[in-house]
Backbone as JSON, one array per atom type, in Angstrom:
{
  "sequence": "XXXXXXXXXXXXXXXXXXXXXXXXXXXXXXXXXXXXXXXXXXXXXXXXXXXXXXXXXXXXXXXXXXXXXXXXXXXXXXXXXXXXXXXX",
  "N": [[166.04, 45.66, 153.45], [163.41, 45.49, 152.44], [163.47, 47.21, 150.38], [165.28, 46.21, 148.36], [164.38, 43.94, 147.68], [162.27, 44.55, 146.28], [163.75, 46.28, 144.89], [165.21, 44.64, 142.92], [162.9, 43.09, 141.6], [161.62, 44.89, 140.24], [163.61, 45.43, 138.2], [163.69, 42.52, 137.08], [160.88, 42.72, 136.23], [161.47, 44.54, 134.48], [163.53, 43.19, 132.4], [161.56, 41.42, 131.62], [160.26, 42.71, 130.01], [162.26, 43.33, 127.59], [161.96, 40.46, 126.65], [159.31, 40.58, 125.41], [159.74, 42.37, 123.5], [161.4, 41.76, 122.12], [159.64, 39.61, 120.88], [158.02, 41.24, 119.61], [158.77, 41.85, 117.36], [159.81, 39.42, 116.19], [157.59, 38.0, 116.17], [155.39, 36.8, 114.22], [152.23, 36.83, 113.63], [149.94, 38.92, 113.84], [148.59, 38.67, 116.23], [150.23, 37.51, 117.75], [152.09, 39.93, 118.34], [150.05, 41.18, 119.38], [149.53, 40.23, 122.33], [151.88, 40.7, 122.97], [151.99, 43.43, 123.43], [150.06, 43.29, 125.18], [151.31, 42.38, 126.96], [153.54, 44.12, 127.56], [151.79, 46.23, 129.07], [150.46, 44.87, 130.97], [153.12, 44.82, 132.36], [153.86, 46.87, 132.79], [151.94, 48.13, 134.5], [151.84, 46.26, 136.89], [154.81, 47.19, 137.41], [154.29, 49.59, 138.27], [153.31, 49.49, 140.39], [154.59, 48.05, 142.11], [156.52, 50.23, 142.39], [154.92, 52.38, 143.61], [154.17, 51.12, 146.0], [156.72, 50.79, 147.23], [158.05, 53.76, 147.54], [155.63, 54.83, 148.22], [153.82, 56.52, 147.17], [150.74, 57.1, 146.22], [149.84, 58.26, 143.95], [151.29, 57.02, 141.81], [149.72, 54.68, 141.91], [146.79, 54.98, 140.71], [148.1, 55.64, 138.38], [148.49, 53.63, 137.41], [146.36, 52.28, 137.72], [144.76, 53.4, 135.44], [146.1, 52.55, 133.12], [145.39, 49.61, 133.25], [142.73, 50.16, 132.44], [143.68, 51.05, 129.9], [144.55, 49.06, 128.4], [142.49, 47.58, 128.6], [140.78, 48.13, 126.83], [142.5, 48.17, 124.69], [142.55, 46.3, 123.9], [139.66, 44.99, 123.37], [139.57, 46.64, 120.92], [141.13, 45.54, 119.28], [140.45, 42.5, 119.48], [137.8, 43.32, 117.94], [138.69, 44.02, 116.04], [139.1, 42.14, 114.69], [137.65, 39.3, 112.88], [136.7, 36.03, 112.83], [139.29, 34.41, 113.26], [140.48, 35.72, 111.42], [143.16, 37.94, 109.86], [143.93, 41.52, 111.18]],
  "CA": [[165.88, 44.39, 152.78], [162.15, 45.24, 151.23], [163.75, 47.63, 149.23], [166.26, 45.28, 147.97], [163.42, 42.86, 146.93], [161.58, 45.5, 145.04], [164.05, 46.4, 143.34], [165.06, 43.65, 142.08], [161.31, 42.72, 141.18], [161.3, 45.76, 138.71], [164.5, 44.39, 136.92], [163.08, 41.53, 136.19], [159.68, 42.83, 135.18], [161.96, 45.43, 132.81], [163.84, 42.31, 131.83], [160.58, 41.1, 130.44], [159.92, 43.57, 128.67], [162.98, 42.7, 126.5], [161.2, 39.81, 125.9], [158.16, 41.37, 124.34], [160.58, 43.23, 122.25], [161.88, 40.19, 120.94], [158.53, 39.11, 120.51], [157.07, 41.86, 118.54], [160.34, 41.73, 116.15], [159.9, 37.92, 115.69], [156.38, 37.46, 116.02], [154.62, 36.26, 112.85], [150.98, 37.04, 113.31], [149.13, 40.12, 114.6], [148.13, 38.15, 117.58], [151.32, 37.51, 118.46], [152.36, 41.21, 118.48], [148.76, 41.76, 120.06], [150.21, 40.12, 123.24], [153.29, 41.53, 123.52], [151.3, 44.52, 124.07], [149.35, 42.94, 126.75], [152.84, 42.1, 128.24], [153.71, 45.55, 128.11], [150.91, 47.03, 129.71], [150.81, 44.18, 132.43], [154.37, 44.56, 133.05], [153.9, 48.57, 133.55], [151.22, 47.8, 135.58], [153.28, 45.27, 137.86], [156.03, 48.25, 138.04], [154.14, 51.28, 138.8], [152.42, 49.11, 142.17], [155.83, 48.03, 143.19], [157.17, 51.6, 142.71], [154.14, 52.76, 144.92], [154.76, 50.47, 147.32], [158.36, 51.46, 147.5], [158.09, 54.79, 147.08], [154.46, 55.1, 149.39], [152.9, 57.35, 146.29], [149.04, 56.56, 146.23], [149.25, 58.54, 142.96], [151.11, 55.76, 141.49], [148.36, 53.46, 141.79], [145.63, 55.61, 139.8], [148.0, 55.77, 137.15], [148.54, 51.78, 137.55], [144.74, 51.39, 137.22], [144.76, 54.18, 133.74], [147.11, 51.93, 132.09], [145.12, 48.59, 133.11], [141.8, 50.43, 131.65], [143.65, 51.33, 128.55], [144.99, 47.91, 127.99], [141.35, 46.77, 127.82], [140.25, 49.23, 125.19], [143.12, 48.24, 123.58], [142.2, 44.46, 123.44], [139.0, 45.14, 122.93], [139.25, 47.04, 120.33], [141.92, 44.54, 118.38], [139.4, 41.92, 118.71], [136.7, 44.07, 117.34], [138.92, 44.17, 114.16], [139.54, 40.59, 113.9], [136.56, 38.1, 112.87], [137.11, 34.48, 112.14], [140.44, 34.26, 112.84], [141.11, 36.87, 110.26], [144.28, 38.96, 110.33], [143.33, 42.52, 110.88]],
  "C": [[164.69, 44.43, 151.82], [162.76, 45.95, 150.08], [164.55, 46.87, 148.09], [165.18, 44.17, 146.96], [162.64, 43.49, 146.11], [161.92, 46.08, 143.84], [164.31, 45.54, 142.74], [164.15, 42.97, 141.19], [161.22, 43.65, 139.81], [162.79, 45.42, 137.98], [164.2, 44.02, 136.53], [161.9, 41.78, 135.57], [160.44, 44.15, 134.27], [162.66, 44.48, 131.94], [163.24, 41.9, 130.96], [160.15, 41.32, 129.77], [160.81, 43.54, 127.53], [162.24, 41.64, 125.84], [159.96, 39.87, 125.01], [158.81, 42.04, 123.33], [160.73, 42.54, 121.35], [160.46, 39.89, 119.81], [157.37, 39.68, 118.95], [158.19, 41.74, 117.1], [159.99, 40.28, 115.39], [158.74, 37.15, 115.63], [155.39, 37.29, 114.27], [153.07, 36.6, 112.54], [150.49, 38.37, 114.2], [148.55, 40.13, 116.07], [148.99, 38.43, 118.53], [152.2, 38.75, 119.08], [151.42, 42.11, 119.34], [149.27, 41.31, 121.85], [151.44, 40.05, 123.77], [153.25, 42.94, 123.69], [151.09, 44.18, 124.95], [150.36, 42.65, 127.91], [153.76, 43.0, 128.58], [153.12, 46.11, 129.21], [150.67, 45.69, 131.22], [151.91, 44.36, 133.41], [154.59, 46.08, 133.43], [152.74, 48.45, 134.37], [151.98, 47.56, 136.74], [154.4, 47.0, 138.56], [155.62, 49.17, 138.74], [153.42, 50.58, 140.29], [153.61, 49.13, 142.92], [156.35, 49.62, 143.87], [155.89, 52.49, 143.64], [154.11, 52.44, 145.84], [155.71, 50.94, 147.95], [158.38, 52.72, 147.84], [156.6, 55.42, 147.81], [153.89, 56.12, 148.75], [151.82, 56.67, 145.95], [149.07, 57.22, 144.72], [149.61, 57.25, 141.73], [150.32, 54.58, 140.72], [147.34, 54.0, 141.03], [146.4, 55.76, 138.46], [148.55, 54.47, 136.66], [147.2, 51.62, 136.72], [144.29, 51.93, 135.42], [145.13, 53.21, 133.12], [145.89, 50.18, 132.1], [143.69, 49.05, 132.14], [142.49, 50.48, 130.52], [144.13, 50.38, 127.94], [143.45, 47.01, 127.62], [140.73, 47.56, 127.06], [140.63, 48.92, 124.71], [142.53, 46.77, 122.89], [140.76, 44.44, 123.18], [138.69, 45.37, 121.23], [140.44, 46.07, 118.93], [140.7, 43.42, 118.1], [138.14, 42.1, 117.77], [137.2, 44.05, 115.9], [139.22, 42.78, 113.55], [138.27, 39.81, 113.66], [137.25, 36.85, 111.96], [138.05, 34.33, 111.91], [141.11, 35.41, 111.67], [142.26, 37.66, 110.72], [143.82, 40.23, 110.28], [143.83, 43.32, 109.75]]
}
């Protein structure tokens, strides 16, 4: 039955990742495309815990936490190029 609920769990967080797809396609401002990254890298986050969970790989999880560090470099380094509202 857990397995059953796990998987299903990563469906839907690959589901959502369609939606970021959409997003970056139909998004209008740099922002908007800026967090549909962040909804990438959250939503591979999200997957690779479940699939450690599931799957009882501890390595998994270290390359869970890589991805959450490189999601704040990334946002970091977007805001770093934006001032005052500016588009980068």
């Amino acid at each position: 039955m857990t397995a059953i609920a796990l998987g299903l769990a990563v469906v839907f967080l690959l589901l959502n990742l369609l939606a970021g797809l959409w997003r970056i396609g139909q998004g209008p401002t740099a922002a908007d495309r800026m967090l549909a990254v962040l909804l990438f890298g959250s939503t591979t986050v999200a997957v690779l815990l479940i699939m450690a969970q599931w799957l009882g790989d501890e390595a998994l999880r270290t390359v869970a936490l890589l991805f959450v560090v490189l999601a704040t470099i990334v946002t970091l380094a977007f805001v770093g190029t934006t001032r005052d509202g500016e588009r980068p």
